[in-house]
N, C-alpha and C positions, 0 to 999 in steps of 0.2 A: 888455798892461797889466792889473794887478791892480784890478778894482773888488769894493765891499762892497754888498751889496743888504739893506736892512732891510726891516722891516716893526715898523709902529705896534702896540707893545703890548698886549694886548688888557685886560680890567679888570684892574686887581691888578698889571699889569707897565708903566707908565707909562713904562718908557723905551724908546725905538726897538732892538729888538732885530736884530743882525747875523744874517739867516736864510740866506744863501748868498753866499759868495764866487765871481767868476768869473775866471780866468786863463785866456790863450789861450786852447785851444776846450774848456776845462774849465770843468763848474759844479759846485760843492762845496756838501753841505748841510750840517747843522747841527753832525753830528759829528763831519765832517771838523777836524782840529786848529787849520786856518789860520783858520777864521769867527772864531773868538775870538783865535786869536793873533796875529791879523795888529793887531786891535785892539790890542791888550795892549803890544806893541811897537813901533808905527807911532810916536810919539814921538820915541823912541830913533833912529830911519831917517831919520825930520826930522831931529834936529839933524845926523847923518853927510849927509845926502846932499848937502849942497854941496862938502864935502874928497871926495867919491865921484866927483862929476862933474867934477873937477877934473884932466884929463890928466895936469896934474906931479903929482897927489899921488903919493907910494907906496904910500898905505892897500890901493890894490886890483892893486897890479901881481903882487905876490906871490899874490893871490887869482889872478889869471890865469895864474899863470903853472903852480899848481897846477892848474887846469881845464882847461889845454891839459895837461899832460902826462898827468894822468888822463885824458883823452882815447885819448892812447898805448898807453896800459897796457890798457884794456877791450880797444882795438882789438887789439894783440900776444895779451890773455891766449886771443880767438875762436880755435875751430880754422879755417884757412885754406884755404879751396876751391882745389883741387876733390880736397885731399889725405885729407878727412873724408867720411862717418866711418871710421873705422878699423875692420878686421878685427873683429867683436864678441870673439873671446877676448883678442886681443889687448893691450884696455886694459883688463880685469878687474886687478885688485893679487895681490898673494901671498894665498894660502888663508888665511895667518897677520894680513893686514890686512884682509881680504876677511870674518873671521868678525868682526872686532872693531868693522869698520864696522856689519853687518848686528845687531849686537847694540847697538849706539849705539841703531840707529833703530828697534830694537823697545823699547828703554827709553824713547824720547823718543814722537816722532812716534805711533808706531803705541799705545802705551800710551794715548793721549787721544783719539785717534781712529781709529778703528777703521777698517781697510781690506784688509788680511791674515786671513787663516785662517790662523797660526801654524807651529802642524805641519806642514799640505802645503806652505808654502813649504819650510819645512825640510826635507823628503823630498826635492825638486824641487831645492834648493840644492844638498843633498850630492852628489847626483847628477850635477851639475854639473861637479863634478871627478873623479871616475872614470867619467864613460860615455866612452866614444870616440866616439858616436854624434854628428852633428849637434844642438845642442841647439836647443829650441825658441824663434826667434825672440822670442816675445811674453814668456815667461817672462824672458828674457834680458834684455829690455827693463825690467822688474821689477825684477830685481837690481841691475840700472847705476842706474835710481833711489832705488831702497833704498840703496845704497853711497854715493850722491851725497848721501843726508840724513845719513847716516849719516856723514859725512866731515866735517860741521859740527861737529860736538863730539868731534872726535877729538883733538882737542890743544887748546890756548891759541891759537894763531896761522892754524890754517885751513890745515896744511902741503899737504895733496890740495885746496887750490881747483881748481888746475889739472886736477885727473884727475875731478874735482868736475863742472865746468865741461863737459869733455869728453862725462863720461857722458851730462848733462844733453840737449849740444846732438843724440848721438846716438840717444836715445829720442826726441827733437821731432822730428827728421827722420823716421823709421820710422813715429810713432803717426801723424803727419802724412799718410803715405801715403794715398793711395785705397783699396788692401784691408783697411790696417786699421780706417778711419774706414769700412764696410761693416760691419765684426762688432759686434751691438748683442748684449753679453753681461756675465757678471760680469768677468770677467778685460780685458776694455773698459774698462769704470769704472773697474779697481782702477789699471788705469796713468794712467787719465786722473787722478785723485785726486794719486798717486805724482807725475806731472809739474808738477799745478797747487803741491804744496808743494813738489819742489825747485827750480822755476823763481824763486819768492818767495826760498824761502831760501840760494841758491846765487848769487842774483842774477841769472838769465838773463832778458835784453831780451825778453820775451813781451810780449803783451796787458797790461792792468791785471788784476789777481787778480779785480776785479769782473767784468770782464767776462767771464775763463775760466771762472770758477764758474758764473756765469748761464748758458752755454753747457751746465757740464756736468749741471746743472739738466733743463734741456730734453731732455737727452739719457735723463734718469734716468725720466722723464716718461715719454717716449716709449717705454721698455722699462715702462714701468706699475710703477716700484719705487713712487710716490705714493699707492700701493693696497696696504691692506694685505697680503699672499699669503693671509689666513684667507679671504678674498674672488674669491679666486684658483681657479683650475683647482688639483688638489692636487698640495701639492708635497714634499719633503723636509724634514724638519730643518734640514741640511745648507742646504737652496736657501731656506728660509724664513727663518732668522738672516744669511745672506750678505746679503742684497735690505736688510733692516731696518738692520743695522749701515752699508751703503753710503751707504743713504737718512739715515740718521742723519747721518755723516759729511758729507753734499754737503749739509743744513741747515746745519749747523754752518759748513762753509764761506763759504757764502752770504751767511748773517747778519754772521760777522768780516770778510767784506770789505765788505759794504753800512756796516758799522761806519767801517772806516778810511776808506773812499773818500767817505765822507757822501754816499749814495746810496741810494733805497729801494730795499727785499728786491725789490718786483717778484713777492711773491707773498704770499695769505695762510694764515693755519693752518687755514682751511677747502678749499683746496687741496689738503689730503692726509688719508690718515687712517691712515698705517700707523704702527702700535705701535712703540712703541722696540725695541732689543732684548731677548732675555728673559735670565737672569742664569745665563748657559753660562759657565762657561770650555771652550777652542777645542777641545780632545781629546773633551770628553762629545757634543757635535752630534752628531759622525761616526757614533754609535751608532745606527740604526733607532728604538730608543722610550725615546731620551732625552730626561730630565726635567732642566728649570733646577732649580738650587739655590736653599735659602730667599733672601729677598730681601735679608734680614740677612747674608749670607754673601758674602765679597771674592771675585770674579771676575776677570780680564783686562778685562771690557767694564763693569767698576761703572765706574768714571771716566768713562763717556760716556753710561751710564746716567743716573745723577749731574747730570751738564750737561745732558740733555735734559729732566729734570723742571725745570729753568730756562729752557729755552726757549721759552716764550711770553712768558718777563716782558720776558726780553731783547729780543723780539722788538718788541714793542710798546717799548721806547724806541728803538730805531732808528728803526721808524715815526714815532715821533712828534717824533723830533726832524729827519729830513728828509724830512716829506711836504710839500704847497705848502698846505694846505689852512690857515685863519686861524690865528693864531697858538694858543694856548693859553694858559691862566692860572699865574701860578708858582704856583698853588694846585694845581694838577694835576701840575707836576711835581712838586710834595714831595708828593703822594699817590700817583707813581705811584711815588715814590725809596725812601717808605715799605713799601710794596709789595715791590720789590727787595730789600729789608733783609730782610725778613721772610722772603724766598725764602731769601737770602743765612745767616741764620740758622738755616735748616731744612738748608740744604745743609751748613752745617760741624758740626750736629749728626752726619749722616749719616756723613759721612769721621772723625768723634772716633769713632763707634762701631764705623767700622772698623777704626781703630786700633788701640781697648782687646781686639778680637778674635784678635789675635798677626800672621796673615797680612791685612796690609793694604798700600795707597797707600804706593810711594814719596815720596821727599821732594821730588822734580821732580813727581811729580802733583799734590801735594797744593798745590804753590806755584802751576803751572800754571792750576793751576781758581782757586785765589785769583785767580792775576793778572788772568784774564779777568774775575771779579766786580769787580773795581775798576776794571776799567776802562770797564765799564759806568756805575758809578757814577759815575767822575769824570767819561764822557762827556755824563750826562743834566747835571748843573750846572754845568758849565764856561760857557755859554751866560751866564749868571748871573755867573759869577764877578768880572771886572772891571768890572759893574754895581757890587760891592757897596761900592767906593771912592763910591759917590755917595749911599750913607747905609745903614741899619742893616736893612734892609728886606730882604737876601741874604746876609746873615752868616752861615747855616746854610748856603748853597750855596759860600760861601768857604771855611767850614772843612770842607765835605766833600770837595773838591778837593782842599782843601790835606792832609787828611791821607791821601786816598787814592796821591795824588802821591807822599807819603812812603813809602808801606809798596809799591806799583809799583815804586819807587827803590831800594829794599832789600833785596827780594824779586832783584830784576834785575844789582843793580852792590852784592852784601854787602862789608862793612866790609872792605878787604884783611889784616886781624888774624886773620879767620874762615877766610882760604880758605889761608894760607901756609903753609909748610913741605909735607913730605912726606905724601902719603895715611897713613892708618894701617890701614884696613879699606877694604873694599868699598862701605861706606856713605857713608864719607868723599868717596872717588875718585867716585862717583856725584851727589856734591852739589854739583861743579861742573859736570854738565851744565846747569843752567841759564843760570849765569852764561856757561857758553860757546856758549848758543844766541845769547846777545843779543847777545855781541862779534862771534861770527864770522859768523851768518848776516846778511842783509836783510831787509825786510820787516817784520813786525808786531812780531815782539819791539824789536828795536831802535829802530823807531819810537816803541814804548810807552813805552822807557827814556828817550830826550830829550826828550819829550814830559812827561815827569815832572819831569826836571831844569828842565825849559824855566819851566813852572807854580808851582816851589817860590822861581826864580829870581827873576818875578813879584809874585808875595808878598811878599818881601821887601823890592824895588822899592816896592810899595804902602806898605807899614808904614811905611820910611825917610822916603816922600813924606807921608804921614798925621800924623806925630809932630809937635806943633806943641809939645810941652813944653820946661822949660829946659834939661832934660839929658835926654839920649837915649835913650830906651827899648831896651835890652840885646835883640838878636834872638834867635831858638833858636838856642844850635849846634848841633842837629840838620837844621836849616835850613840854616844857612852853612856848614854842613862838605859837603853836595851841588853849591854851584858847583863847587868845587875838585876833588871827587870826580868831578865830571860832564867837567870838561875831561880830566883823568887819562884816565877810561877813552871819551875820544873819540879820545885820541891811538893807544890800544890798539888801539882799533875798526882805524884806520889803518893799525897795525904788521900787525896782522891780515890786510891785505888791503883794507880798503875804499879808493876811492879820491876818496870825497865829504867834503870838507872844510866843508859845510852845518854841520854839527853842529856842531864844534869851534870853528866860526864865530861861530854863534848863543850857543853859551854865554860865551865868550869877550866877545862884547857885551854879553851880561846881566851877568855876572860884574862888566865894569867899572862899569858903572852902579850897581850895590849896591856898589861900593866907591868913586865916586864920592859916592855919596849917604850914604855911612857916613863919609867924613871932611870932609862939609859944605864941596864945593868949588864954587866960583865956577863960572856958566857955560863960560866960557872954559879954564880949568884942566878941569873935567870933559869938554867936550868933545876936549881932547888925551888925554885918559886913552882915552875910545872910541875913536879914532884911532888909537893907538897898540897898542889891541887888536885892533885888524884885522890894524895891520902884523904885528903878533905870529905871527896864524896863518902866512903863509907864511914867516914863518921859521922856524917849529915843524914844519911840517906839510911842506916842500919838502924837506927831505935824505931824509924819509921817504920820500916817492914816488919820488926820485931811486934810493934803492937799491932800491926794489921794481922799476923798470925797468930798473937793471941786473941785476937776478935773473934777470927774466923772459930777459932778450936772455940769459944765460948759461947758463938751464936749456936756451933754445929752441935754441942752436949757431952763431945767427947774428950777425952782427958789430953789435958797440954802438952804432956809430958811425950805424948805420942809421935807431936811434928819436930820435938825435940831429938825422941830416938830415931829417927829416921836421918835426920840431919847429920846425928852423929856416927850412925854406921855406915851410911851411903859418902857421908863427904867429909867426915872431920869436922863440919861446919864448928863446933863448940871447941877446936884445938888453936888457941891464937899462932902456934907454929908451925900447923901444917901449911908444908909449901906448896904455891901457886905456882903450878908449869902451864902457861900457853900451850904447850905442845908443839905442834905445824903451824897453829895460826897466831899469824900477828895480832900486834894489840889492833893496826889501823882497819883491818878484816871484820876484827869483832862489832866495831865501833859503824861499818859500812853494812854487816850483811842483810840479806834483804826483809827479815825481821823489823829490825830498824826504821826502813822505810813504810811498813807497814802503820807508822804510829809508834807506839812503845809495845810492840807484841809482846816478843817471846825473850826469856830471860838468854 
């Protein structure tokens, strides 16, 4: 069961602030999504949860009957013991999909965070297809991850999940090993790194991202990357930018999942002391007595340069917003928010100047590092945000929410006017990498995206309730064109591959609710509206999983009939009258738990 745990305001914050939520054997701190949103929405779950718990209703049979069959589907898409893993050349792609991947994820992934020495993979790659030799295990293992990120933004739809998935589950088996959990080195790290993001973004059932990070933390540690190398026995160019960029990278990690998981870092900036990177691009290190370039000058590693001169500000709102220690004053968060701006400001000064210099930040970088700044922002005043229906007192932390919400939203899911017709340039075709990081992958982007939609939904929820005039106060349509927009692209999410109908769920709720409250309906009339949007999802969302499970049975060779009998002995799935029991858990439980957060994980 889902409980909220407050704590008493401190001066200046008079109302009981929501400081951790706990579900099952999970507690969630401040930034986690659910502490505020579970509030925000618990209303809405009241009035559903008597047609909920009501056997005959239908509202939630079509919910079940999609969560049994995504069920199926996770389970068919695993490769199946004891036939895995496969021959490593085996499941490489053609040289011709094989280069287009590995160029995805040096444009995405590896452009923001640093993890690769560029060239030598690229030496090591090509080499790949004309040696005859035995190729090197561990390299090997590199590439099937590279190609697994790398496969996220290769189309609209996610067509390589499946060889996605594959590569994924066979570098976790391998790294997994005892010889290779023995070699404490750099080519260690860079896979462990390579598995902690495709696991997230590929959707592979690991660990929670917190926790692999903290792991691989300790591991970084223990090889003394936390010390600078100028403090070090001496070392190379080469060995002293590798250590810093790594170290760089596994902060960065840390921090974004202590972020999502609402959990502290568990360490602090007095913990380490090694220098960011110094401003190489990858070819000049390899030289004996090569010199970084001026500072002013675009690199491969600015963009994570860039982000680490923000990393303490970041760092401290995580802390502060889930450490246990007494509450704080909202006088401190608008001075720590102002703070952040101010950083925020120095930072897009930074990237304008790279710009106006010719060779600069793509247009996926430069959004990327956006996104993550607001998302900070909207994480330090969300806390705040449904506080400020209760007087005028957080109206600064409502409309910083609310407009960062917006520009995450649009930044993530652009107007479909922007993105249609044919590429025209390289520039063009490349500006849908973002938009297809957050339909096709898991994890953080996509969380980011409903989580926006989810907030703007809110808002307007509030206003609708607020308005006490004789004629109705006109809402944004910049505002009201994101329900609509936010269900559209949760159906995608879907077409895509995902097979959590959380999302499409959630919005769908909210959505009625602002359209309830927009045509001033009676309790009883608005309550069949909610109702009726439930039933909605599993007629929206059930032909879609259906043929995504007949895909899979058709790709895999084996007869259909098979994820059919299974469905039907394990869950009734094919009986439209077996009844749906919740059980113990609420509907608002299911809709929070930390699955959810995860992206669209687990059914």
């Amino acid at each position: 069961m889902l409980h909220i745990h407050r704590k008493r305001g401190a001066s200046g914050q008079p109302l009981p602030n929501p400081h951790n939520v706990s579900l099952k054997t999970r507690l969630f701190g401040q930034s986690h999504w659910a502490v505020s949103g579970v509030c925000l929405v618990r209303d809405i779950f009241n009035i559903l949860e008597p047609y909920l718990r009501d056997e005959s209703s239908q509202a939630w049979i079509g919910i079940k009957k999609c969560k049994d069959l995504a069920r199926c589907i996770k389970a068919a898409r695993a490769p199946a013991w004891p036939s895995w893993p496969s021959p490593p050349m085996s499941t490489l792609p053609s040289k011709e999909v094989a280069d287009a991947l590995v160029d995805n994820y040096l444009r995405t992934t590896e452009s923001i965070y640093r993890i690769l020495h560029v060239p030598a993979f690229r030496r090591e790659y090509e080499a790949l297809w004309i040696s005859d030799e035995r190729p090197d295990m561990a390299f090997l293992m590199q590439v099937k991850l590279v190609l697994a990120l790398g496969a996220v933004t290769y189309d609209d739809w996610f067509s390589l999940r499946a060889s996605a998935i594959q590569w994924v589950y066979e570098a976790q088996l391998w790294i997994s090993g005892p010889k290779y959990k023995s070699r404490l080195n750099i080519q260690s790290l860079q896979a462990n790194l390579l598995l902690l993001f495709a696991q997230e973004q590929v959707g592979f059932n690991g660990d929670l991202p917190w926790v692999s990070a903290g792991t691989l933390l300790r591991k970084a540690i223990y090889m003394g990357l936390h010390r600078d190398p100028g403090r070090l026995p001496q070392m190379t160019t080469f060995a002293i930018e590798m250590r810093r960029r790594l170290w760089n990278t596994i902060l960065e990690v840390n921090l974004q999942s202590s972020l999502t998981s609402g959990s502290p870092p568990l360490f602090s900036l007095n913990d380490f002391d090694t220098a960011p990177p110094s401003n190489f691009d990858d070819e000049q290190f390899e030289a004996h007595d090569a010199v970084p370039r001026p500072e002013g000058d675009f690199t491969k590693v600015s963009m994570a340069v860039a982000l680490r001169s923000t990393f303490p500000y970041r760092f401290e709102v995580v802390t502060f917003l889930n450490n246990l220690a007494t509450p704080r004053t909202y006088e401190e968060t608008l001075q720590l928010g102002a703070v952040l701006r101010e950083v925020y400001r120095m930072l897009a000064q930074t990237l304008r100047g790279y710009t106006k210099s010719g060779a600069g930040p793509s247009q996926f970088e430069i959004q990327v590092v956006d996104l993550l700044m607001h998302r900070y922002f909207s994480a330090l005043h969300i806390p705040f945000f449904g506080q400020a229906r209760h007087g005028t007192a957080y109206v600064f932390s409502q409309k910083t929410v609310v407009d960062s919400s917006l520009k995450l939203w649009r930044a993530v899911c652009p107007s479909p006017s922007l993105t249609t017709g044919p590429p025209t340039s390289d520039a063009s075709l490349y500006s849908n990498d973002l938009p297809r990081l957050v339909t096709c992958s898991s994890g953080f982007y996509p969380s980011v995206a409903i989580h926006a939609a989810f907030l703007i939904g809110m808002e307007l929820c509030t206003q609708l309730q607020e308005d006490d005039g004789l004629c109705p106060t006109p809402l944004r349509p910049d505002l009201l064109s994101v329900l609509e927009d936010a269900k559209a692209w949760c159906l995608r999410v879907i077409k895509a591959g995902e097979t959590n109908v959380k999302g499409y769920l959630l919005m769908s709720i909210v959505s009625a609710r602002v359209e309830g409250l927009m045509r001033g309906l009676g309790e009883n009339e608005a309550t069949s509206l909610l109702v009726k949007a439930v039933e909605n999802v599993g007629e929206k969302c059930l032909p879609i999983l259906e043929e995504m499970a007949a895909s899979i049975q058709e790709q895999s060779g084996g007869p259909v009939d098979d994820m059919a009998d299974e469905m039907t002995n394990d869950w009734n799935f094919l009986n439209p009258d077996a009844p749906f029991s919740l059980g113990d858990t609420d509907p608002i439980s299911w809709i929070f738990n930390e699955d959810f957060d995860q992206g669209f994980l687990e059914p």
